[in-house]
C-alpha positions in Angstrom: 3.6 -0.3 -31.7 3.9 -1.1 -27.9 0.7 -0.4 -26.6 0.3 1.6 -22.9 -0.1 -1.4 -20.8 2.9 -3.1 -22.1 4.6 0.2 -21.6 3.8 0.2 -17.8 4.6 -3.3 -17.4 8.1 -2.1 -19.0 8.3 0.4 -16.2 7.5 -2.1 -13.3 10.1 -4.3 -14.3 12.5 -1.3 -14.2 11.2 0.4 -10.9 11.4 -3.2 -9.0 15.4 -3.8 -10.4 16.2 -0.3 -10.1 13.6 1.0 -6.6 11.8 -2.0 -5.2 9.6 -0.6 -2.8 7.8 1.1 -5.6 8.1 -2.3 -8.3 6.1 -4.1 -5.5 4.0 -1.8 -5.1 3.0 -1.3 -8.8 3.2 -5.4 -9.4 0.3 -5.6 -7.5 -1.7 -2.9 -8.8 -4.6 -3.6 -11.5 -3.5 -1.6 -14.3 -6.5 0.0 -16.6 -6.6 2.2 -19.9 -8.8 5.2 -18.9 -9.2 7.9 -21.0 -11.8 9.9 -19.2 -8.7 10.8 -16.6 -6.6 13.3 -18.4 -3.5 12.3 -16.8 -3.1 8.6 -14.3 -4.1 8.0 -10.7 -4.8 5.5 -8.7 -8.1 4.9 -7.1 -9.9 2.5 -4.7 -12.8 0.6 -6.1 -15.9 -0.4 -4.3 -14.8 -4.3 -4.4 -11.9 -2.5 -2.0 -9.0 -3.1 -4.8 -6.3 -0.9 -5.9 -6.0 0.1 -9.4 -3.9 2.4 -11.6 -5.3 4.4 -14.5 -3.7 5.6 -17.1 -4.4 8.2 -20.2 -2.4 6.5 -23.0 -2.1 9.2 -25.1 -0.6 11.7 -21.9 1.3 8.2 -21.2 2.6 7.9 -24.5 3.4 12.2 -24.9 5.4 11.4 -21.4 7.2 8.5 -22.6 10.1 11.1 -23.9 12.2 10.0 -21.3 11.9 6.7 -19.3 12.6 8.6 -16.1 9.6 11.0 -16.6 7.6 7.5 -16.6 9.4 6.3 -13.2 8.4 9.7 -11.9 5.0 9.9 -12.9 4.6 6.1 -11.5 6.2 6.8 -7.8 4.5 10.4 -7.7 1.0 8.8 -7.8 2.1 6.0 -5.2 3.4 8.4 -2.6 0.2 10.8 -2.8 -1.2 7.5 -2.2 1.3 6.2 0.6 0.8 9.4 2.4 -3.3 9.3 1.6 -3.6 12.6 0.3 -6.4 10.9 -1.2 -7.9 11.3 2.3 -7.5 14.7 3.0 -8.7 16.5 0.3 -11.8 17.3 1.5 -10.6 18.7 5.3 -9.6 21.7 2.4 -11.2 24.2 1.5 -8.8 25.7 -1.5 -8.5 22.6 -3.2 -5.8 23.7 -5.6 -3.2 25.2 -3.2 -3.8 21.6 -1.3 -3.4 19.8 -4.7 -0.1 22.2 -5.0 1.6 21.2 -1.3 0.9 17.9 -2.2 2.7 17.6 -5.3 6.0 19.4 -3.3 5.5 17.0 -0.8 5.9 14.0 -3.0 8.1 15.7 -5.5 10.8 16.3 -2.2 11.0 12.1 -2.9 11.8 11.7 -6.3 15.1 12.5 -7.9 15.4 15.4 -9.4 16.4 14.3 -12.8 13.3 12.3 -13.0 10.7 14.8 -12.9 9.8 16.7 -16.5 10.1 20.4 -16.8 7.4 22.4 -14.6 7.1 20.0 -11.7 6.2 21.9 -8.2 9.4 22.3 -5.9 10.4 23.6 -3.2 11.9 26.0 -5.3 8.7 26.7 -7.4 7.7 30.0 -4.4 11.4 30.9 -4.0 10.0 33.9 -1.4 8.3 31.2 1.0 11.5 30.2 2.0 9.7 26.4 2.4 11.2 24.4 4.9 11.7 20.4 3.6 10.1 17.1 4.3 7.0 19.2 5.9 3.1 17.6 5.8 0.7 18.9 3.5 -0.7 21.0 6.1 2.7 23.4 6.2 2.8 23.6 2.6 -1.2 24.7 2.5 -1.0 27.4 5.0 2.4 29.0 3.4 0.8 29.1 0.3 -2.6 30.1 1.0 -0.5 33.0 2.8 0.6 34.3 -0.6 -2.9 33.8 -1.9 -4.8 35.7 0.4 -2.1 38.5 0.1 -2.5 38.9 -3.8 -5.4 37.9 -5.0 -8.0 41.3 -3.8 -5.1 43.5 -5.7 -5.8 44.6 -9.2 -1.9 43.7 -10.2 1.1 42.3 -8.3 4.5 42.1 -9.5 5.5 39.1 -6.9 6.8 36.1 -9.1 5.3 33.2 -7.0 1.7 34.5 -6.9 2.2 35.2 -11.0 3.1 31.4 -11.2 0.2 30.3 -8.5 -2.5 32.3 -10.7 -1.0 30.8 -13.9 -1.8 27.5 -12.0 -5.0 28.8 -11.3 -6.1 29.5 -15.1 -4.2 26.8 -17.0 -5.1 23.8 -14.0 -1.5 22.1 -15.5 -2.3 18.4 -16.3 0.1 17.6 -13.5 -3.2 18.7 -11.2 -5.8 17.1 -13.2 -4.5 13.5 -12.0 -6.2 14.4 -8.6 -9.6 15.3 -10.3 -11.1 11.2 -9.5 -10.0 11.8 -5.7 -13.5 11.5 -5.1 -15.1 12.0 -1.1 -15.3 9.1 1.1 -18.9 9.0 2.2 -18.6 7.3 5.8 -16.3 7.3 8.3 -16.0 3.5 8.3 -15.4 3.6 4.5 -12.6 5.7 4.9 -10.8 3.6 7.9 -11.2 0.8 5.2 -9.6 2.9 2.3 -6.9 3.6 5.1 -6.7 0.4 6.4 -5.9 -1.4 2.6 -3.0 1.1 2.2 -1.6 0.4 5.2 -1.8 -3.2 4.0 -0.4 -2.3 0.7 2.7 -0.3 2.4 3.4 -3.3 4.8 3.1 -6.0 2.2 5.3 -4.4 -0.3 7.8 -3.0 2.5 8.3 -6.7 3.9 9.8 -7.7 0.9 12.4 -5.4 0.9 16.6 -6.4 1.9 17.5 -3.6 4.8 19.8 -2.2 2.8 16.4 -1.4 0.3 14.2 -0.2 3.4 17.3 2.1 4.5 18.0 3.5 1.1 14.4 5.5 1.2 13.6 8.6 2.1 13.7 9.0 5.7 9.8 10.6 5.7 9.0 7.4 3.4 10.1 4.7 5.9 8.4 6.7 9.0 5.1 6.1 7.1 6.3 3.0 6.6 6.7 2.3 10.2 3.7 3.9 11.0 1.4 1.9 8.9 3.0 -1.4 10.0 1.8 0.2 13.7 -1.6 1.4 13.1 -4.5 -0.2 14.3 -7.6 -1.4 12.9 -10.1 -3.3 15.6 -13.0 -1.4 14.8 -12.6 -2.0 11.3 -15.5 -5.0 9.6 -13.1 -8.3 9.8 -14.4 -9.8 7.0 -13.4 -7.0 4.2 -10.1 -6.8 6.3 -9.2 -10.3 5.9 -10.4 -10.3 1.7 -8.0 -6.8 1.3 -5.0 -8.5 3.0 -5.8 -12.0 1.1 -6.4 -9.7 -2.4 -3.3 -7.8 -1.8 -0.7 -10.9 -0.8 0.6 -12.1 -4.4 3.8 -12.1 -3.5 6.3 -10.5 -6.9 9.5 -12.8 -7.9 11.9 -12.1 -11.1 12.7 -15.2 -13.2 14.5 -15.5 -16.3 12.8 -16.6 -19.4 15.3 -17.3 -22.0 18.6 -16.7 -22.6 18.2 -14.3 -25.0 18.2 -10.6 -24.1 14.6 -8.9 -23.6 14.5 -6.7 -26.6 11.5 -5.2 -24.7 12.8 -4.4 -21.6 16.6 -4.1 -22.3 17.5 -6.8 -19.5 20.1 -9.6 -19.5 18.8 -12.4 -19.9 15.3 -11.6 -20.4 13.0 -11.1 -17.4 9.4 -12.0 -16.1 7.1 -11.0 -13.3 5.6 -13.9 -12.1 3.2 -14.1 -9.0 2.5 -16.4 -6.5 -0.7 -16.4 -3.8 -0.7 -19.2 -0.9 -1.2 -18.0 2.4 0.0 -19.8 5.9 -2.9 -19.8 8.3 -2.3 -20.4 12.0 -5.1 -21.5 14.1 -4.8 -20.8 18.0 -5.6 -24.3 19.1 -4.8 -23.2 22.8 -9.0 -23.8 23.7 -9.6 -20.6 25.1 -11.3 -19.7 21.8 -15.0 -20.7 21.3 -16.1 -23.0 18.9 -18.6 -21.0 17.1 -15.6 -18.4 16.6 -13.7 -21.0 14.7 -16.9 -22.0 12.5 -17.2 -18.0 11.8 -13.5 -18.1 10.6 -13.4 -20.6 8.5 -16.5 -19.8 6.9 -14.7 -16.4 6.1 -11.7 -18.9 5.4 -13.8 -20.6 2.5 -14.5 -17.5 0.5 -11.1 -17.2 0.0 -9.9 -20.4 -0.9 -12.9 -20.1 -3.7 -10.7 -17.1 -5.3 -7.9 -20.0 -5.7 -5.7 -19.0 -2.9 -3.4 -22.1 -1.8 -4.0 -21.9 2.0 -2.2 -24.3 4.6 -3.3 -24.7 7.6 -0.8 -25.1 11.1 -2.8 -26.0 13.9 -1.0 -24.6 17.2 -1.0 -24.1 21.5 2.4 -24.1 23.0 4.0 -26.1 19.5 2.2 -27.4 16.1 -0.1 -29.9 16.5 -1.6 -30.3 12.7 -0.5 -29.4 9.6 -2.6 -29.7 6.0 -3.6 -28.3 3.1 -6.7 -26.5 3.3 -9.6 -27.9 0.9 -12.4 -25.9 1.2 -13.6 -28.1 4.5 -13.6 -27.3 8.2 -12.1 -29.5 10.4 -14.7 -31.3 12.3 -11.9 -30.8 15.3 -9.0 -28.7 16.1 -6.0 -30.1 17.8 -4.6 -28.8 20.9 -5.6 -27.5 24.5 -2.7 -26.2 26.4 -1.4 -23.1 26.6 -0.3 -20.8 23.5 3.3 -20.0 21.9 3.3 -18.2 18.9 6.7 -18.4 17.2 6.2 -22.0 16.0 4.0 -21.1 12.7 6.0 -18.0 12.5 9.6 -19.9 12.1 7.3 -22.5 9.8 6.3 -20.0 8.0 10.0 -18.5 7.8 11.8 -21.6 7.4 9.8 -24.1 5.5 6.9 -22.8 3.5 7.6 -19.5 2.6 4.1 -17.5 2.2 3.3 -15.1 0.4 1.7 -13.9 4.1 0.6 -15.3 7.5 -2.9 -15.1 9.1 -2.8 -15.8 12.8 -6.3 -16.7 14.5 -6.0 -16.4 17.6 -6.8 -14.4 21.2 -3.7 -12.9 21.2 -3.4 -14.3 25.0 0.3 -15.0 25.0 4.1 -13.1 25.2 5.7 -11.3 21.8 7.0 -13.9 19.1 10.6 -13.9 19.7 10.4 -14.9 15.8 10.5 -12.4 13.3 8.3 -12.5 10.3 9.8 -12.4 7.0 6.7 -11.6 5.6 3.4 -9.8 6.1 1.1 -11.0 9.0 -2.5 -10.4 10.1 -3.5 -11.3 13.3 -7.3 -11.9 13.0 -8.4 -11.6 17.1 -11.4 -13.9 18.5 -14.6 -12.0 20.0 -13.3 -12.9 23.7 -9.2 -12.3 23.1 -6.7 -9.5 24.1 -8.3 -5.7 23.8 -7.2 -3.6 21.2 -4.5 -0.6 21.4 -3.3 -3.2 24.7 0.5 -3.5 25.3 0.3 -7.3 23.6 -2.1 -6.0 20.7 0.8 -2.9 20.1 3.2 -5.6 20.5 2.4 -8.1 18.1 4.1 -7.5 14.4 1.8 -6.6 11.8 -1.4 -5.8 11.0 -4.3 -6.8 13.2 -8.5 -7.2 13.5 -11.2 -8.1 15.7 -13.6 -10.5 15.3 -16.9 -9.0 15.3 -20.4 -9.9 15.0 
C-alpha cells in the first residue's frame, strides 16, 4: 500500500514536469504525517523552516483523482505565497477571511482540478465578485451579505444559506487554516515574511521564461514583488541560515531504463538535490576587518550543516578562488576599487550554484550580469543605506550587517 509520503512525493514529481513553479516549491518543503490537522497546511517552525503537513487519511480520501491532489498541493502554496498566513489576525470574522481567501487562491488553479464544493467566484452569484481582487475585497463583500442576514429570523437569499451552511458544518476545506497560529512580534513576522520571499525567489529563479510567463499574471506580480522587498532591519544571521536552508537546488535524472511503475514516467524519474553555495567576498578594502571575522564566523555555521561553499575573493576582478574549509582566511586579497559582475558571470558560467551570497558594501554600479540563480547580498555595517537607489538596484534579496 503506498503510504502518504510516497504519495506526495508522486505528486511533486508530477507538479514539477507538468507546473514547475509549484514542483520547486514543494521539493524543498519538509514533508510530515500529522494527524492532529484535519486536512494539510504548511506552517513555519521556530528553527525558521518550511514544512508541509498532511492528514493521510483526508490525503488518501482525496487521492480519487490525481488532480484533486495537485489542487490541494498548489492551494496551500499560494495562501502561502500571498501570506494569508499573515493576515489572519488584522480580521475580525475569521471565517469570511478564511472564505475570500480560498476564492482568491482558487481564481489560480484550473478548474478541473479542484473537487466538488470548492469556493468560487461563482459560490455568491449575487455579489457580482470582480476577479483577481486581494483578500481584503473579497472580506468586505462578504461580510456585506453577513451583516445583512444574519439579525433576520429567516432569509430566502441563496448565498447567505450557503455562508451559514459554512458557518455550521466549518467544511474541511476551512479547517486546513486552523494551525495559522499569531505571530507574536513584529520582528518574527518580518522573518516569517522575509523566508517566503526567499522561498518565492529561489523557486521562481529556476524557472525557463516561457515557465514564469505561463503563470497567473497576479502570481508573477507577487513574484516580482518579493524579489523587490526589502529586508535591512531584519537579524542577518537567521537571514543568511533561511536563504542557506532553503538553496537545495531540484534537478530530474533518470534512474533506469525501465518505466516508473510508481510515477508513470518514461524512463523512470528521481529528485535529487544538490546544496553548494558561491560566496563572493568584497575585497575592495573599504570593509573593516572585524566585519569580515563577523561573517565568516556566521560563514562557519553553515559549512557545519554540510553546505559545499566556494569562496571568490573580488575588487574590480577575482583575485582568489578556493574551497571553503571551515577556516578563515588569515588575509583577503584585493584593495582597489569594486566591480561586481565577475562572481556573478563565475557563478553563471562556471560553477553553477545552487545560489550566490555577495558580502559586500554595496559601493559600486548595477551588475550588468544577470543572475541565473538566487542571490543575497549580505551588506557590511558601514556600506550603502537601505531602500537607496543602489540597494533597490541590486538583484535579489538583501541584509544588513548588524550588531
Amino acid at each position: 500500500m503506498t503510504s502518504t509520503l510516497d504519495s506526495l512525493a508522486k505528486a511533486s514529481v508530477q507538479l514539477l514536469l507538468k507546473e514547475p513553479f509549484y514542483g520547486h516549491v514543494m521539493s524543498v518543503l519538509v514533508k510530515k504525517v500529522n494527524n492532529d490537522i484535519s486536512t494539510l497546511g504548511l506552517t513555519f517552525t521556530a528553527d525558521e523552516r518550511i514544512e508541509l503537513h498532511v492528514n493521510d487519511t483526508f490525503w488518501a480520501k482525496m487521492g480519487v483523482k490525481p488532480e484533486y491532489h495537485y489542487s490541494l498541493l498548489k492551494h496551500e502554496i499560494l495562501h502561502f505565497v500571498f501570506k494569508h498566513l499573515l493576515m489572519s489576525d488584522s480580521y475580525h470574522h475569521k471565517t469570511i477571511f478564511n472564505v475570500a481567501a480560498d476564492i482568491v487562491v482558487n481564481q489560480l488553479i484550473t478548474r478541473g482540478q479542484l473537487p466538488g464544493g470548492a469556493l468560487t467566484l461563482e459560490s455568491f452569484p449575487s455579489l457580482d465578485l470582480l476577479e483577481d481582487q486581494s483578500v481584503k475585497y473579497y472580506y468586505e463583500k462578504i461580510l456585506v451579505l453577513y451583516r445583512d442576514n444574519v439579525s433576520k429570523k429567516s432569509s430566502d437569499n441563496k448565498d447567505w444559506q450557503r455562508l451559514k451552511q459554512i458557518f455550521e458544518k466549518h467544511p474541511e476545506a476551512l479547517k486546513s487554516h486552523n494551525h495559522w497560529k499569531p505571530v507574536l512580534s513584529d520582528s518574527q513576522k518580518q522573518i516569517f515574511k522575509n523566508a517566503i520571499d526567499i522561498l518565492i525567489n529561489q523557486s521562481s529563479s529556476k524557472l525557463t521564461r516561457e515557465q514564469l510567463f505561463s503563470l497567473h499574471e497576479s502570481l508573477r506580480k507577487e513574484i516580482i514583488l518579493s524579489a523587490n522587498r526589502n529586508s535591512a532591519l531584519l537579524n542577518w544571521r537567521r537571514v543568511l541560515r533561511m536563504f542557506t536552508n532553503n538553496s537545495s537546488k531540484t534537478y530530474m535524472k533518470n534512474s533506469i531504463r525501465r518505466a516508473s511503475k510508481r510515477y508513470g514516467t518514461v524512463p523512470g524519474n528521481k529528485i535529487k538535490k544538490r546544496n553548494k553555495i558561491l560566496v563572493a567576498i568584497d575585497s575592495s578594502g573599504s570593509i573593516m576587518e572585524t566585519e569580515y571575522q563577523v561573517f565568516f564566523s556566521e560563514l562557519y555555521h553553515i559549512y557545519k550543516t554540510g553546505v559545499e561553499i566556494r569562496v571568490v575573493e573580488c575588487d574590480t576582478e577575482i583575485t582568489n578562488i578556493y574551497n571553503y574549509n571551515g577556516i578563515t582566511p588569515e588575509v583577503v586579497i584585493g584593495g582597489g576599487g569594486t566591480d561586481f559582475n565577475a562572481p556573478l558571470d563565475y557563478a553563471n558560467t562556471q560553477w553553477y550554484p545552487d545560489a550566490v551570497i555577495y558580502f559586500t558594501d554595496g559601493g559600486a554600479e548595477t551588475p550588468k550580469v544577470v543572475p541565473r540563480t538566487s542571490v543575497l547580498w549580505v551588506i557590511s555595517q558601514q556600506g550603502i543605506e537601505a531602500n537607496s537607489e543602489i540597494w533597490n538596484s541590486l538583484p535579489g534579496q538583501k541584509v544588513c550587517i548588524t550588531t
